[in-house]
Phi, psi and omega in degrees: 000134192274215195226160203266101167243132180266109189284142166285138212280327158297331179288324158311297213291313191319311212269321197282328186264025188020045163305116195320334167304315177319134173254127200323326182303291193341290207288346166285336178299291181302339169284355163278106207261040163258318185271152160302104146239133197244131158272102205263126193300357223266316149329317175287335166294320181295316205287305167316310201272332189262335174299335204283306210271007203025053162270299184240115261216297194278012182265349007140302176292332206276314211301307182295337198236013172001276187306318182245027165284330192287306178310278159010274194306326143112046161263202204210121146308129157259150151310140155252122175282172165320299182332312183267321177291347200289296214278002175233334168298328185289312175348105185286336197269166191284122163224108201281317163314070212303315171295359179272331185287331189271333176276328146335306195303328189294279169329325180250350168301000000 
């Protein structure tokens, strides 16, 4: 039995465009289809959005095919509910990354 991990939304784009960034122990974790990898949707909001904005120029496929590049890989979306937004909206410190903020928030909950 692997272990459960939650990719960070660069660590998704790294491992899906086979960015060189990416560090090989990484890429052996995720390809190791004994572990759990969870993908937070808070991503799928980041991605869109830096796409939507010509932050990421080369997302375009990911963007249209979002669900089932994550299905392909045989990772596992988490939601974000109310719950998680209440509680990262709540956050007192100043954080310009809202999505950075529900997947911290996500991790440590």
């Amino acid at each position: 039995m692997g272990i459960s991990y939650l990719l960070d939304t660069h660590v998704l784009l790294w491992w899906v465009f086979n960015d060189p960034l990416l560090k090989d122990d990484c890429r052996q974790i995720i390809s190791d289809r004994t572990n759990t990898i969870l993908v937070s949707s808070a991503s799928a909001w980041e991605i869109s959005t830096k796409y939507r904005i010509g932050k990421l120029p080369t997302a375009q496929q990911l963007v249209q095919k979002y669900s089932y590049v994550l299905y392909q890989a045989g990772f596992i979306e988490l939601p974000v509910t109310s719950a998680h937004a209440l509680r990262a909206g709540s956050i007192p410190i100043a954080h310009r990354d809202r999505c950075g903020r529900l997947k911290r928030k996500k991790t440590s909950a």
